[in-house]
N, C-alpha and C positions, 0 to 999 in steps of 0.2 A: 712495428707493432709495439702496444706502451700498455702497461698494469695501470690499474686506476686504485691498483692496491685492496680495495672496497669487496667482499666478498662473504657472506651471511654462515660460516661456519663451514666452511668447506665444501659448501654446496656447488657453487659457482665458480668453473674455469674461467680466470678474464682474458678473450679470444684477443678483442682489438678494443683501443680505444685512442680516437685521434679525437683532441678538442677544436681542431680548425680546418673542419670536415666541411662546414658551410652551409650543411642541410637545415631549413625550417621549415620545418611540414606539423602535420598532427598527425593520431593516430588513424581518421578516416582517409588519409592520402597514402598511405602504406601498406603494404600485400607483397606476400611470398607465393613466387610462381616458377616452376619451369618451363622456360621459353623459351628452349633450347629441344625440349624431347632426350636430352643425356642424362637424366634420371638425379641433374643438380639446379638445386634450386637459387636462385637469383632473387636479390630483394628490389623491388620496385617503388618510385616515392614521388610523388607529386610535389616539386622542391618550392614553397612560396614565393623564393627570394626576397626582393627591397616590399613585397606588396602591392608596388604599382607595374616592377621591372624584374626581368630576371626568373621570370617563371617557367620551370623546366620540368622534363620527367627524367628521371633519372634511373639508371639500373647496375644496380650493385654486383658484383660476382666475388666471392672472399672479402676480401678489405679491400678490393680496387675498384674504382667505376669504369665500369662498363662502356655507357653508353650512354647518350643526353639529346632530348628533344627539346627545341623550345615550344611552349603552353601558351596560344593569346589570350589566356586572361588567369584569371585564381583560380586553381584545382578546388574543387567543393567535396569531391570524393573518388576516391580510386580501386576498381576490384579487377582481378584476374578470374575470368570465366569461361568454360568450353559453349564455342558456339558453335561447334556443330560436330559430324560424329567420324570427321577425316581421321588417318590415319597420316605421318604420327600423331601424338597427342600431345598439343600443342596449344595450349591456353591462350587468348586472348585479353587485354588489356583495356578497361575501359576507363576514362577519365572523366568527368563530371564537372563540367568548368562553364558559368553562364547561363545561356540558356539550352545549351547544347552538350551532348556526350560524345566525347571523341575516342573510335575506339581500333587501337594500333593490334596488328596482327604481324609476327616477327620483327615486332619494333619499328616497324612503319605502320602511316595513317591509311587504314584501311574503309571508314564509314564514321559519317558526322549525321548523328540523327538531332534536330532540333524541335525544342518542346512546339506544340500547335500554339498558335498566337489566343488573348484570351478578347472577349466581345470588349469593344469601345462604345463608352458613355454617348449615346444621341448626343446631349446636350453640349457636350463635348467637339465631337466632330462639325456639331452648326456654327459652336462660336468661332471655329480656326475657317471653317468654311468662309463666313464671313470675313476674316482677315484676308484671306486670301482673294478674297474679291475687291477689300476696302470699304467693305460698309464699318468696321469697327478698328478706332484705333487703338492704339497700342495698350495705354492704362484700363481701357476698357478691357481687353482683353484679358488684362491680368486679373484685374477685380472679380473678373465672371472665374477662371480658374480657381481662384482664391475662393469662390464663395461655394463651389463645386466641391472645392479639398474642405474645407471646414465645416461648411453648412448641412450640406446634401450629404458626405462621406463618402463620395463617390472615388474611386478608386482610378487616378489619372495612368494616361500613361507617360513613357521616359521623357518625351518632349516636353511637354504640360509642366514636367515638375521641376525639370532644368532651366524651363519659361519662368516660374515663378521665383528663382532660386536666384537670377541675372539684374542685374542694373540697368537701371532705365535706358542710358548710352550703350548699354550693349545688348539689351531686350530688342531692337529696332535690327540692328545684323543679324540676331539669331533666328526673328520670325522671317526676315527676306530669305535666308540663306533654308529654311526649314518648312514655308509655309506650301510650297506646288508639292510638296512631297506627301504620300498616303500617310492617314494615322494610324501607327500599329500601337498596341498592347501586350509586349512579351513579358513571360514570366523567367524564375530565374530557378533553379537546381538547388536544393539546400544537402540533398545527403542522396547516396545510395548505394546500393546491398545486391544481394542476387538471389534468387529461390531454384530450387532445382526445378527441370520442367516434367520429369514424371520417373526418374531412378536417384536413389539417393546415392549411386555411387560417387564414388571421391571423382572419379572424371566424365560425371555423368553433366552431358547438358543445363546450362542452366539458363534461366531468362533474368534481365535488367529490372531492378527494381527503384523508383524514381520518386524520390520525395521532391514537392514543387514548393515555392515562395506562394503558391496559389494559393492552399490548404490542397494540393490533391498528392496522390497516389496513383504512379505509373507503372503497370506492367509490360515489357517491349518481350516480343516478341526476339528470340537469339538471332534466327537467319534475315529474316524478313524487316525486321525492325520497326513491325507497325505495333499501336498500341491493342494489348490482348483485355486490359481492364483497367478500369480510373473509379477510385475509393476518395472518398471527400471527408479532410479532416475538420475539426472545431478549429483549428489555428495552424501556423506552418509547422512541419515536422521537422527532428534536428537531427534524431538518431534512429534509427530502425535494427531489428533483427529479426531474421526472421527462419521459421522451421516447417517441415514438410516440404511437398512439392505440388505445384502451380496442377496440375491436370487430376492431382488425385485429394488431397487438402491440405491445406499450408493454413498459417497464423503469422501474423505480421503486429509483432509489439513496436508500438513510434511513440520514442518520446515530442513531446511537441512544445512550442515556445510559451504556452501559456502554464508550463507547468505540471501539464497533466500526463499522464500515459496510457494510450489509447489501443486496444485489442483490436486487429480486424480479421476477418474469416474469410473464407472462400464464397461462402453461400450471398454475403452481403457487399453492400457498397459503402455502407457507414460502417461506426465502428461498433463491436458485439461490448465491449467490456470498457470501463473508464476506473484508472486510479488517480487519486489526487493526491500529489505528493505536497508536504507542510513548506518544500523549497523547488525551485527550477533542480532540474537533470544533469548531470555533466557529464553523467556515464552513463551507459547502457549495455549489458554483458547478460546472456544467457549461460546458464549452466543447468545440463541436465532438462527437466521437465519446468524450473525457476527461473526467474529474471532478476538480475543483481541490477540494483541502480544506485549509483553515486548521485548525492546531492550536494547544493551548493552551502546545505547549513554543519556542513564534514560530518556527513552521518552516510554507511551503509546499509541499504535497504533490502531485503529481499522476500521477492513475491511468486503467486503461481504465476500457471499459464492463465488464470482464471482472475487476476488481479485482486485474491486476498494476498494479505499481508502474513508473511511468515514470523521476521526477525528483523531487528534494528540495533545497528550496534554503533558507535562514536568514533571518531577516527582522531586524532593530535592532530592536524593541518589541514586545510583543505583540497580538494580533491583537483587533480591536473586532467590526468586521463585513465583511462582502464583500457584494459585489454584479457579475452580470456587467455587461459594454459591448458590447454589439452595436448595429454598423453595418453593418445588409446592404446600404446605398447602396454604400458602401468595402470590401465582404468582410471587414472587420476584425472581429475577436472578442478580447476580454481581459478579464483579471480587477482590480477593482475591490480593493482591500484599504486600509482604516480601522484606523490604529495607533493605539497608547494615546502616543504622541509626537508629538500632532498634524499628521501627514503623512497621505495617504492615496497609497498605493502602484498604480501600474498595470502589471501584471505579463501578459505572453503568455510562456503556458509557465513557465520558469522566470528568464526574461531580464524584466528592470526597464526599463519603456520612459518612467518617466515619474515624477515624485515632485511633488506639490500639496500643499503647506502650507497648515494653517487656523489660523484663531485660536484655535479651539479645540478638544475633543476630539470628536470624529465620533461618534455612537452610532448611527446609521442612514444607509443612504445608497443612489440607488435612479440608475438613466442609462435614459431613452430619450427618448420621443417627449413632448412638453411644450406645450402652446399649439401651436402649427406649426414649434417648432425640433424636427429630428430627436434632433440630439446635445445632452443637458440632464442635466445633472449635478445631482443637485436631496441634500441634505445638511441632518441637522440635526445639534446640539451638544448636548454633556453638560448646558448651563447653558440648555438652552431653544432657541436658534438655529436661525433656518432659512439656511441658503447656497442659492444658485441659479447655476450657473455652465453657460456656452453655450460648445461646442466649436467652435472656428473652422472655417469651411469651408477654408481653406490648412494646418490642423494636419498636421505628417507627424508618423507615430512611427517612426524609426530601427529599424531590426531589429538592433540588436547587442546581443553578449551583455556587459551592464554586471555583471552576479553574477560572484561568482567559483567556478569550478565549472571543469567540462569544456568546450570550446569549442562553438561552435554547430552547427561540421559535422557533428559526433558524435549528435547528435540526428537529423541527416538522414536518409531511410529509403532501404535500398541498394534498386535495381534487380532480382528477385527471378525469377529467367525463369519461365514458366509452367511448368507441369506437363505434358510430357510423354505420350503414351498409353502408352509401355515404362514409366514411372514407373508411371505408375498401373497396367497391368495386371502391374507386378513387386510394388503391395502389395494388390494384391488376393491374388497366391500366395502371398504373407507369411502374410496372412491366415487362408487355407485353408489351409493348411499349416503352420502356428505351431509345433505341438506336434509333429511329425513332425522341423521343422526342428534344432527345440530340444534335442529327444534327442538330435539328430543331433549337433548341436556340442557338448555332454556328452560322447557319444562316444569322438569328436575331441581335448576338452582333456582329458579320464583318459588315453589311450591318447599322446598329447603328454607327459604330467606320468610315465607311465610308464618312455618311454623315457629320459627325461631321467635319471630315478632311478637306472635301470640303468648310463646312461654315468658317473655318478656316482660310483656303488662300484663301477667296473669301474677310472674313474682311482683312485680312494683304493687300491684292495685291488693293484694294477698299480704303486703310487706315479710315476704319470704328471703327476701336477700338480710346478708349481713350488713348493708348498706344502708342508712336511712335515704329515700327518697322525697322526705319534705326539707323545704327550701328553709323553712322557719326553725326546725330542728337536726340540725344533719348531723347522724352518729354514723358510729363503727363501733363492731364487737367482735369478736373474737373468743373460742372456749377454748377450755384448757380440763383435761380430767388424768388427775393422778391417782396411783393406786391400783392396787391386782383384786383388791377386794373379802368381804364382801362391803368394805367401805371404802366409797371414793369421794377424794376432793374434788371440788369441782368450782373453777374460779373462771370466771369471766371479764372479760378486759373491754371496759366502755371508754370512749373516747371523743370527745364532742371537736367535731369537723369545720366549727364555722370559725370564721377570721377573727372576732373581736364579741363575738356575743353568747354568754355563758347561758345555761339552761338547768332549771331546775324543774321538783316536783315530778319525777320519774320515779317508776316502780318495776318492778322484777318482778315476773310470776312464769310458775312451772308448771305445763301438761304432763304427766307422765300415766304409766299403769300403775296403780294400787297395788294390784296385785303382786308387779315384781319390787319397786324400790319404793323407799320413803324419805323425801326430802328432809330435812331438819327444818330448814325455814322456805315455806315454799312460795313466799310472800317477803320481798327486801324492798326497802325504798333508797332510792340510789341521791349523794349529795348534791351540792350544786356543783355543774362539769364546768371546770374553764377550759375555755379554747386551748386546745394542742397536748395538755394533760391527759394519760390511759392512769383510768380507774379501776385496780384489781375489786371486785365482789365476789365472795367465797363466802362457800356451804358444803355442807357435809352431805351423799348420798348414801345409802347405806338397801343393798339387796338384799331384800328375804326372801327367795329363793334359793333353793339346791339344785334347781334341774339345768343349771347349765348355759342357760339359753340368757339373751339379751333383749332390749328393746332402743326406742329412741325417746330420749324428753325432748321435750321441744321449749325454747325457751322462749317470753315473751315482753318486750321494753314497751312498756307505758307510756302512759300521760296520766295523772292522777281521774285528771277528768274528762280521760277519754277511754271508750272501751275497747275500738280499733287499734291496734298494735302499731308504736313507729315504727318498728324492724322485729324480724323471728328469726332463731337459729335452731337446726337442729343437732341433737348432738349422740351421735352412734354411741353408746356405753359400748365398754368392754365386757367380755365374758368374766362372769367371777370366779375366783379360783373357790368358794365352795365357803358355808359358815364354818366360824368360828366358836368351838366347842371347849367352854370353860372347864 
């Protein structure tokens, strides 16, 4: 047994750590199971080896192996599931290699279920037909393959593409040695998962969940092993997780190769929800009622079950694998994330609660229940390595927000009061009355946007704005009244609005009542205005009344020889404070 030294604050006992362990696997070829029934759990692993050679299942017990199957081909995914409801309780093992899932029961092969063949091109099966008879030879044969794969897009099968893929001298052995034999089209395993089939107990029944090179989705049946449902994706799936259970409702989130992440239901056979992620997927983790996903641009992502977008935070390197952490002893839930910068990151939400150095780069990485330690951190290395690291039972993880981002309260969900029965019976009449309502506020905003119009050319054609509306003259004015009274100044500010052309021969004239005030000059003639220049004009008002009370003058810009006003302003006087008694 060897320290790797490497341990994030005390957090981490380092159990074992052997560098020339041998294992390459990923994190979907790894699963803790007891498969013993002695209530000790053994780790299990789909070992790659060379990639062409050497492909094993392997099963751990402490730091020793156990036990080794040889694999005929690439493990695609591996889970521990109960198939059925014997007694003891004794997990099965399923492996996902090909086109078929091979699935061992006390560590022998117990059932090889192989995917259903998928339909062969007509056009396909005539031209080999023909070979096989000799009406076509051999270049012909290729050219039509060739024109099938590029032209048409037709989707060959293994022989067809291995035919086009061979040399001329060796095209002629491989159609004799291949051509009396049936043409099949099998599909190949990309990933799979398990769903429980109707108790969510920890050792409740589960069924096979089968993501295909097709675009489909498999559900097998535990005992029987026949297919219970097939879901058709936009592209092939890579990662899947999935929640509920198969007889009562289940949700199955797939990431898929074109990038995107695809919701499916129970109720359907396509998919309910699409998110489009800015990069490809590398990871895919639920936590909670949320779906964590790693991408390939080092950003983590997380979303509902409903595919809004929660939170997005950046990570320093890019992303290897994920794995979740759950501790249902502690309520604690978190994401597990293996950088290509030898850290492996522990992230809840979007907040970093933890950073664990390895010696090396992480390419698999799996946490739970281990021999009898709940919390087991169990890791291998790009160079072969196996890590074994035991969570202390004193570990806290701090809830602070160490990312930089938005603060942590910002996340927190407001208090949201119930729903009312006035609510609710105000959208049920929404409801029933949608289109009734709708005309009605049409209505409403025409007959609003009407009168507007109206008041509109009633100021232009009136010259009631402060604005001039002739194109030949365009002013601006502005008043100004100082003073408490019973004299006020009263200055006016003209301003000629045109680009380059000055205006002259304007006049000033005042409407008011007689009765309350008297201008001094109730008649000004205003200079020549140059463009962009404000004109002060100032006069003296002077109230003769006592009673208190106010009126409006109205002011009015000329044309000497015109009797229609360019623009009017009106101007509220103020109350006077009362004459002045010499």
């Amino acid at each position: 047994m060897m320290s790797d030294g490497c341990s994030d604050g005390g957090k981490w006992l380092d159990a074992h750590y052997d560098p020339v362990a041998g294992l390459h696997t990923f994190s979907s070829c790894m699963d803790l199971a007891d498969l013993s029934g002695d209530g000790e759990t053994r780790l299990v692993v789909g070992d790659l080896g060379s990639g062409s050679t050497g492909m094993k299942l392997k099963v751990f017990r402490g730091t020793a192996l156990l036990s080794e199957s040889v694999l005929l081909d690439l493990p695609a995914g591996l889970v521990a599931f109960f198939m059925d409801l014997h007694e003891p309780r004794i997990p099965a093992v399923a492996v996902a290699s090909g086109p078929c899932v091979y699935v061992y029961k006390n560590l022998r092969p117990y059932f090889k279920f192989t995917l259903p063949g998928l339909e062969v091109n007509q056009l396909e099966q005539d031209v080999w037909q023909q070979a096989r008879e000799g009406q076509v030879d051999l270049q012909t044969l290729k050219e039509t393959l060739e024109v099938l794969r590029t032209s048409e897009g037709v989707p060959l099968t293994l022989r067809s593409l291995q035919a086009l893929s061979l040399d001329p001298q060796d095209l002629k052995e491989f159609v004799d040695l291949h051509k009396q034999q049936p043409l099949r089209r099998q599909t190949v395993i990309t990933c799979i998962s398990t769903v429980k089939k109707s108790t969510a107990d920890e050792d409740g029944v589960s069924c096979l969940l089968i993501g295909t090179e097709s675009c489909h989705v498999f559900i097998l049946d535990p005992e029987a092993f026949i297919i219970l449902a097939k879901m058709s994706l936009p592209a092939p799936p890579t990662m899947m997780d999935v929640t509920g259970q198969y007889d009562v409702e289940f949700r199955i989130t797939v990431a898929c190769r074109n990038g995107n992440i695809y919701i499916l239901r129970r109720e359907s056979d396509k998919p309910k929800y699409c998110v489009e992620l800015s990069s490809h997927p590398v990871g895919l983790v639920r936590v909670g009622k949320n779906v964590v996903v790693g991408c390939s641009d080092e950003t983590l992502q997380g979303f509902t079950q409903k595919g809004k977008k929660l939170w997005r935070t950046v990570l320093p390197a890019p992303i290897n694998t994920m794995a979740a952490m759950d501790l249902p002893t502690r309520g604690f839930q978190a994401v597990l994330v293996a950088l290509a910068n030898c850290e492996v990151h522990l992230y809840r939400d979007k907040n970093l609660l933890s950073t664990l150095k390895t010696p090396d780069i992480v390419t698999s990485i799996c946490f739970g229940r281990y021999g009898r330690e709940d919390g087991t951190l169990i890791m291998t290395t790009k160079g072969g390595g196996l890590i074994v690291k035991i969570l202390k039972r004193t570990a806290v993880f701090e809830e602070r927000d160490s990312a930089p981002g938005p603060p942590l309260a910002q996340s927190v969900r407001l208090s949201v009061p119930k729903k009312t029965k006035l609510y609710v019976d105000q959208t049920l009449r929404e409801r029933e009355n949608a289109v009734v309502m709708h005309r009605a506020f049409q209505m409403d905003l025409t007959r609003l946007r009407l009168a507007v119009a109206k008041a509109y050319v009633t100021a232009l054609e009136s010259s009631l704005t402060p604005v001039s509306s002739s194109l030949t003259e365009p002013l601006k004015m502005n008043a100004v009244v100082q003073g408490v009274g019973p004299s006020f100044k009263l200055t006016l500010n003209v301003q000629n609005t045109a680009a380059c052309r000055p205006i002259m021969n304007l006049a000033i004239s005042f409407l008011y009542d007689q009765n309350l005030y008297r201008v001094r000059t109730p008649y000004l003639r205003i200079p020549l205005l140059v463009p962009g220049l404000v004109y002060p004009v100032q006069t003296l008002v002077e109230c003769t009344s006592d009673r208190g009370i106010s009126d409006i003058i109205k002011v009015f810009v000329l044309h000497e020889d015109n009797s229609s006003p360019l623009l009017t302003a009106h101007i509220n006087m103020p109350v006077s404070e009362g004459l002045v008694i010499a």
